[in-house]
C-alpha positions, 0 to 999 in steps of 0.5 A: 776263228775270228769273226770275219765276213763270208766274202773273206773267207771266199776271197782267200781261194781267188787271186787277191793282193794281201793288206797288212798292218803293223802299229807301233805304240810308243810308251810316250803316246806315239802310234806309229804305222810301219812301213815293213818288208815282210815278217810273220806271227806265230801262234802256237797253243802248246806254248805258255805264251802263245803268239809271238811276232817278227817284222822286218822293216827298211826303216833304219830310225826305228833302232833307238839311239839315245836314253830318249829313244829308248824310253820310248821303245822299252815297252812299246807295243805292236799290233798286227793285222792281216787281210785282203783287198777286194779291188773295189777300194775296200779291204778287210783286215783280221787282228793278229795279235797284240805284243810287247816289243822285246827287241829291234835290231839291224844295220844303221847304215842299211838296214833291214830293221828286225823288231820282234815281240811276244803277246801281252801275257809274257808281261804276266809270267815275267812279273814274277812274285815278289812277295807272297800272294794269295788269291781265293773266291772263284776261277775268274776274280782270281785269274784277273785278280793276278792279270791286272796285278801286271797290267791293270787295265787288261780286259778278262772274259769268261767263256766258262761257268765260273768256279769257286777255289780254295785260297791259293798262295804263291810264294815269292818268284813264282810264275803268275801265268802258270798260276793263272793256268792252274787256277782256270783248270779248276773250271775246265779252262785255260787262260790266253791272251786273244789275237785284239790282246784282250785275256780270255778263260776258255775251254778247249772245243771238243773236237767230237761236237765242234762245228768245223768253222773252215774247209781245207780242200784238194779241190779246184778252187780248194786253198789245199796244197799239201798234208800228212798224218801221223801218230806218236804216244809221245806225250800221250796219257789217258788217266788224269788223277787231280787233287786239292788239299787246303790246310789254310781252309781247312778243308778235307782232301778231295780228289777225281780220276778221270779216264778215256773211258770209250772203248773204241778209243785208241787210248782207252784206259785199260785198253792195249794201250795201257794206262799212263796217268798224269797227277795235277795238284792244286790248294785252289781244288777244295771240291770233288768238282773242281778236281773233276773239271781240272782232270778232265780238261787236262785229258782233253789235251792228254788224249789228243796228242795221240794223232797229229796231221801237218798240212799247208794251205793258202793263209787264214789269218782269222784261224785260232788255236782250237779251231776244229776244220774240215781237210780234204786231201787229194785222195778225197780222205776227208778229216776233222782237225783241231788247230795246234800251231800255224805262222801267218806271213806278212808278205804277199804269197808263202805256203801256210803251214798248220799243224794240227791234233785229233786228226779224226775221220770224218763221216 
């Protein structure tokens, strides 16, 4: 979750007036703040680019004109923030993403204007190869190495041990975000872009051994309003077989099977459930390591969509795909969840849908 004050998170359970923010960065230097009507971002950890934004506006110049205007446009950005007003004259407002500007649309006469976009590393996977590409050393001087390739001042952090990998070539039109994805999966990772625009490596939080970080409740002063659970072996797999073999390294071929080894596990390997097993492949996997670190990532993910809870509440801008919470329904049913997809509205009010997998029984 994003870093925010104690005072905020009590403040989305009483009656507060909402602050929001859209910024406007044209390519010829201007910065400009929107007057906007409503809109929303959506994030959503299934999707190879996670955020994307709409925001409506009654601003009809915003819709380019002339060659001049649309200089301007192609490639602008928008930054996005929502929050809360205290009453006192402060208020404190939460990122929501950075974004390419991919349309503006609308009636010239009356408007609204409709602008949407998607999060900074769409830039990567529409930059694809041109030519052949190759990477080698570790995880992290990879991932970047192809990041700033597409947008050379990009800021990359690494939450994870970094790993070396074998040399990894691309051919011509392939997809850098995918690439970068499949690297970081040698260090148990995935690559995304956060919601200041800046490019983490990170693993998934272990729902098992997070800390929940937010509490949805049915209570009285609770910001609970509705939910339901479910389950579907859709998409579910409990064995992960990764492998890597480099010729241009001339390295052996290595490998690792990992497995839901816990028997009390609905998807235990071996178990009722059977075994559905997911291959992965990769030149950039030339240790048993890196093998083991990109079966077990790829796991996590396998087994977790097994069990999946969909719930509104009031609005947490502040919330981040992964985020393990704490649910309690109005049966007083107390769950752990981890955090899949949710929309952030830009407008005053709106429910605040969540949806969530590794629903898990809490203690």
């Amino acid at each position: 979750m994003y870093p925010v004050s104690g005072r905020f998170l009590a403040r989305l359970a009483e009656s507060h007036r909402v602050a929001t923010r859209v910024q406007l960065f044209l390519t010829d230097g201007r910065v400009l703040d929107l007057e906007h009507t409503g809109g929303s971002v959506s994030v959503d950890r299934a999707q190879a680019i996670r955020r994307s934004c709409t925001v409506t506006s009654a601003d009809v110049s915003l819709i380019p004109r002339t060659p001049t205007d649309q200089l301007a446009t192609y490639g602008a950005r928008l930054r996005i923030a929502r929050g809360v007003e205290y009453g006192d004259g402060s208020q404190e407002l939460v990122p929501l993403g950075v974004f390419r500007l991919d349309s503006v649309d609308g009636d010239l006469g009356e408007g609204p204007v409709t602008l949407q976009g998607k999060d900074l590393s769409v830039i990567i996977q529409d930059d694809k190869f041109y030519e052949p590409y190759t990477v080698s050393g570790t995880v992290v001087g990879a991932v970047t190495a192809i990041i700033q390739r597409s947008i050379p001042d990009a800021t990359v952090i690494s939450n994870v041990t970094d790993t070396p990998i074998g040399s990894r070539a691309f051919e011509v039109e392939a997809d850098p975000w995918a690439g970068c994805q499949e690297i970081a999966a040698a260090a148990g990772a995935e690559v995304f872009a956060n919601a200041d625009g800046v490019f983490v490596i990170a693993a998934l939080p272990d729902l098992l051994t997070a800390t929940p970080v937010w509490a949805v409740e049915a209570t009285e002063g609770g910001i609970y309003l509705s939910g339901s659970r479910g389950m579907s072996s859709d998409g579910v797999f409990n064995g992960v077989l990764a492998r890597g073999e480099n010729t241009a390294d001339n390295t052996a071929p290595v490998s690792y099977l990992a497995t839901d080894a816990d028997a009390g596990s609905p998807t235990y390997w071996g178990g009722p459930f059977g075994r559905r097993t997911k291959f992965v492949t990769s030149s950039a996997y030339t240790t048993v390591n890196a093998c083991a670190q990109a079966a077990n990532a790829e796991l996590l993910k396998g087994k977790a969509a097994n069990t999946t809870g969909d719930f509104s509440s009031l609005p947490n801008p502040a919330l981040a795909p992964g985020d393990v919470i704490r649910v309690k329904h109005e049966d007083d049913t107390r769950e752990l969840h981890q955090v899949a997809s949710f929309s952030v509205p830009l407008d005053e009010g709106g429910e605040f849908p969540i949806t969530t997998i590794s629903a898990k029984e809490d203690s």
